[in-house]
N, C-alpha and C positions, 0 to 999 in steps of 0.2 A: 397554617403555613409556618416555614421556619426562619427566621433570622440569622440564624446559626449556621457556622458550615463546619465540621471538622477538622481538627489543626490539621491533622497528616494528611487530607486531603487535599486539605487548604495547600499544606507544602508540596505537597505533589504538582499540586497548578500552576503555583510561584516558581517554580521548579520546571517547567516547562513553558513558562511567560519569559523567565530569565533568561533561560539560554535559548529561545527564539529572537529575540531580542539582541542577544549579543552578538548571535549569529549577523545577523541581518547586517548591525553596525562596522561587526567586524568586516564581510562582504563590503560593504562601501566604500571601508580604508582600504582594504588590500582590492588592488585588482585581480581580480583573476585573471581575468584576459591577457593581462602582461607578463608574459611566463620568460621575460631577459630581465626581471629583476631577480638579483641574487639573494641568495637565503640570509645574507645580513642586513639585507632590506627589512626583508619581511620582517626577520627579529627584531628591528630596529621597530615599524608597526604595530607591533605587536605589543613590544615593551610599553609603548607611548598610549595605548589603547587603555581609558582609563574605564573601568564595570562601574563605576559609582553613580555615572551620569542614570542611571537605570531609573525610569520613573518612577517607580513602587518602591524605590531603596529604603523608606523610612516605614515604610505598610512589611517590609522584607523583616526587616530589624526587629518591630513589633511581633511578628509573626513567630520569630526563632523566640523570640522569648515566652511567648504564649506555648510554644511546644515545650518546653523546659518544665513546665506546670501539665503539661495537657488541655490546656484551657483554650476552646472552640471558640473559631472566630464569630466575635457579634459584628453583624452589618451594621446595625443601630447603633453601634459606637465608631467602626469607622466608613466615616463617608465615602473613601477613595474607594473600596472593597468593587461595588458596582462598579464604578469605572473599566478597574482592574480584569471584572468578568467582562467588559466588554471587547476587551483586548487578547482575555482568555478563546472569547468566541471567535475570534480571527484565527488564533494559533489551532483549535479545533479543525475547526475549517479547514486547515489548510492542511492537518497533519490527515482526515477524512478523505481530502480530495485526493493526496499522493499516498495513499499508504496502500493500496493495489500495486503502484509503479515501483514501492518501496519491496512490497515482499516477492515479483516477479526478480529484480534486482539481486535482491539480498540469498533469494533461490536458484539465482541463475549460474549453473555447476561451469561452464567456459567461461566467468568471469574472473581472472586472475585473484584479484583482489578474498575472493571469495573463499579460495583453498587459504588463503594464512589468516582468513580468521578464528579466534578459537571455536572450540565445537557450539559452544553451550551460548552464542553470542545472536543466533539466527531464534532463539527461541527466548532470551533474554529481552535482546530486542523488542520482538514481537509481542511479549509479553509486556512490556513497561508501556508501549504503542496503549495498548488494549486498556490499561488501567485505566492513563491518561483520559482517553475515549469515555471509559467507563464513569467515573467520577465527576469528568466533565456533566455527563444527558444527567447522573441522577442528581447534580446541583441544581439543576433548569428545572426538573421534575419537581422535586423536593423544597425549593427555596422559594421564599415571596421578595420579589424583588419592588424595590419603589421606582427606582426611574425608569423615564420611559421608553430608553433606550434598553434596556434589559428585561421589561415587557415587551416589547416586540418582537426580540428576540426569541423572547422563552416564549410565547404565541406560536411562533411562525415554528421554531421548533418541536413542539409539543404537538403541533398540525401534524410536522413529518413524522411524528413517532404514533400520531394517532393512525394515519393512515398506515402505516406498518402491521400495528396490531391489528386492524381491520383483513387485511390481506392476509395475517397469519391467523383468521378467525379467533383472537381471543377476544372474547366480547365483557367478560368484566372488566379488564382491563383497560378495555377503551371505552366505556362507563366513567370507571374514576379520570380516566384523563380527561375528555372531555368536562365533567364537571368541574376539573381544575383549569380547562380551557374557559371556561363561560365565566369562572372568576375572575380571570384578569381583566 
């Protein structure tokens, strides 16, 4: 098993924990629902909206510096990293559950919005989606996690990914997972 995960993937993750994240915070200052406040409102929110509060801010820090070298995050050195993936597996989650509703949306030709985006943006998109996705299952696959909050996860997911391969009849494949399932 590995302790290791990839700087750039690593950033890639950090990179979509943060701006989920900021999202979210941001949504709670601004209301949406309140559409009679005027645009110097919101600028005024906006301005005041401080990104530092961000919980990973100093795992963030470390990280940009480890990309600088290329140097692949060790678990074993930072504690918070699990955590982190725990909070990775929510923003998974949710980008999974909406991302049918994302690309019917983002495809949908009578959506105004749709015609003034650039061409190359409907497949950009979909493509950074898809890393995201990607990077994420093969951390879960690939990684030995200590706590037990990220064993059960990577269990419970590794089930679903067993049962996939199963239904797409690839059977060595669901060999090695399996036997990486009985390990944890």
């Amino acid at each position: 098993m590995n302790r290791k995960i990839d700087i750039n993937d690593f950033v890639v993750l950090m990179q979509w924990v943060y701006s989920m994240e900021s999202f979210n915070k941001m949504n709670e200052k601004l209301d949406i629902k309140d559409v009679d406040k005027s645009s110097k409102e919101y600028l005024r929110i906006l301005g005041d909206y401080n990104l530092s509060d961000f919980k990973y801010q100093s795992l963030m820090e470390q990280i940009y510096t480890y990309k600088l070298t290329n140097t692949p995050v060790d678990m074993s050195i930072h504690n918070d990293v699990e955590d982190f993936m725990v909070d990775c597996t929510k923003v998974y989650q949710k980008v999974q559950k909406n991302k049918d509703k994302f690309h019917e949306k983002i495809n949908d030709e009578e959506d105004p919005i749709n015609s003034i985006l650039p061409k190359d943006f409907k497949k950009e998109t979909e493509n950074q989606l898809n890393i995201f996705l990607n990077i994420f299952e093969n951390c879960i696959k690939n990684c030995d996690f200590e706590s037990a909050n990220m064993k059960n996860i990577q269990k419970t997911m590794l089930s679903g990914m067993l049962s996939d391969l199963i239904y797409e009849e690839k059977y060595e494949e669901c060999a090695v997972l399996r036997d990486k399932i009985n390990s944890l």
